[in-house]
C-alpha positions as CSV (number, residue, x, y, z in Angstrom):
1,X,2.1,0.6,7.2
2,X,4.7,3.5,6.0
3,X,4.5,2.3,2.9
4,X,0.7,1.7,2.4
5,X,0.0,5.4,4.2
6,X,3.0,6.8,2.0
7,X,1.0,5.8,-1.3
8,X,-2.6,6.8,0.2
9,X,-1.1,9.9,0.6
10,X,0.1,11.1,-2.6
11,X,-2.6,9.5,-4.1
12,X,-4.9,11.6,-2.4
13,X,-2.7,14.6,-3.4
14,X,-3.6,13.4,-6.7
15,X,-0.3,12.8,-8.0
16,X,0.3,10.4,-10.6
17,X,-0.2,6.8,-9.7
18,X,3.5,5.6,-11.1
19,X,5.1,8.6,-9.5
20,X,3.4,7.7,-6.3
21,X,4.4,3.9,-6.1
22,X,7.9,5.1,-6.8
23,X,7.9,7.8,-3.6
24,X,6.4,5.2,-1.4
25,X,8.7,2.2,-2.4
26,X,11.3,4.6,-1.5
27,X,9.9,5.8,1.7
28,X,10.2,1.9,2.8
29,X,13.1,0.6,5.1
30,X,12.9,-2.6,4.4
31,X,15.1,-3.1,0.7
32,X,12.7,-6.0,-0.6
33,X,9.6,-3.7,-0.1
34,X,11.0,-0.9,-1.8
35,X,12.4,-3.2,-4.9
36,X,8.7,-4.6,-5.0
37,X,7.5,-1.2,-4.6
38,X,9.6,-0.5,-7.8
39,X,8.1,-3.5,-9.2
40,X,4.7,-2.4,-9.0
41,X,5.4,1.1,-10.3
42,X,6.9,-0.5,-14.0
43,X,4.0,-3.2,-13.8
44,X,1.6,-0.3,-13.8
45,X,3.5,1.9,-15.9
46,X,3.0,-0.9,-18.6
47,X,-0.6,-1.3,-18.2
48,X,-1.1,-3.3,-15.0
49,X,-4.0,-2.5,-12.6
50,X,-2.7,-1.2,-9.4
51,X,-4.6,-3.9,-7.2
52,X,-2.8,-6.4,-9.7
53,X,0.9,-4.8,-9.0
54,X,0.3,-4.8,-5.3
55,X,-0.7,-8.1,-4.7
56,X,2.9,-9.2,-7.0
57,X,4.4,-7.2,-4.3
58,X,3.4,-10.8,-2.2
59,X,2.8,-9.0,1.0
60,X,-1.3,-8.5,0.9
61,X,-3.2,-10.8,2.7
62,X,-6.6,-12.1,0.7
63,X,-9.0,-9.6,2.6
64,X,-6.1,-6.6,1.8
65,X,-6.1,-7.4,-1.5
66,X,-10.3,-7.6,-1.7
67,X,-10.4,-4.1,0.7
68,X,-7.6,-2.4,-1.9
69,X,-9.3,-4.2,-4.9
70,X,-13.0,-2.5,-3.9
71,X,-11.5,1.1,-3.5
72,X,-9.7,1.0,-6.4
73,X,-12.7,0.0,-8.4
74,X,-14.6,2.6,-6.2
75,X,-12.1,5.0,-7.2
76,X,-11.2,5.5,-3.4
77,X,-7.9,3.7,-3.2
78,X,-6.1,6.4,-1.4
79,X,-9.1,6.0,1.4
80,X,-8.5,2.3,1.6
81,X,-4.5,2.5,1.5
82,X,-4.8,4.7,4.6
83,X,-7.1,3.2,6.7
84,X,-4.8,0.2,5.5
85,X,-1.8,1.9,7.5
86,X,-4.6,3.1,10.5
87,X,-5.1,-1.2,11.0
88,X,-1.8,-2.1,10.6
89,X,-0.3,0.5,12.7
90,X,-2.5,-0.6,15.4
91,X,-2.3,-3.7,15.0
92,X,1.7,-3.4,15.5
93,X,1.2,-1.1,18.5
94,X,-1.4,-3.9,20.0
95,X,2.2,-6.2,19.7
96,X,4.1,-3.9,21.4
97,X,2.1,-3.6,24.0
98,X,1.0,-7.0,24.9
99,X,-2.2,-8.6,26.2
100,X,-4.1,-6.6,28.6
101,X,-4.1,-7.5,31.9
């Protein structure tokens, strides 16, 4: 989620998109998201699509890849990264917290 809100963020603060996969990669905790985070970065510095480098990164699920591949083609990727981060925060919290009674 940080790293998928991370992006959305500086994305939307229109800073440029390598740039912006670097920052997030690095705002990771986890070291294997931020090398693949690093990965994405030089795959889209040499040409790549973004939706292309994200799903190398091997953590998107097939209806994260299709959501992030529509708003990048919409030219609203930094809309779909963060309600990205909205789901998967909640969905975390939901674990935390358990079934409801």
């Amino acid at each position: 989620a940080r790293f998928c809100r991370t992006l959305g963020l500086l994305l939307a603060n229109e800073t440029p998109i390598v740039e912006s996969l670097d920052l997030a990669a690095a705002s990771g905790g986890d070291a294997g998201l931020r090398r693949a985070g690093w990965n994405a970065a030089r795959l889209v510095a040499n040409g790549e699509s973004v939706i292309n480098a994200l799903d190398e990164m091997g953590w998107l699920t097939p209806s994260a890849c299709w959501i992030l591949q529509h708003g990048e083609e919409r030219g609203m990727l930094d809309q779909a990264l963060l309600r990205m981060a909205d789901a998967l925060t909640a969905s975390r919290n939901a674990k935390v917290r358990g079934p409801k009674p």
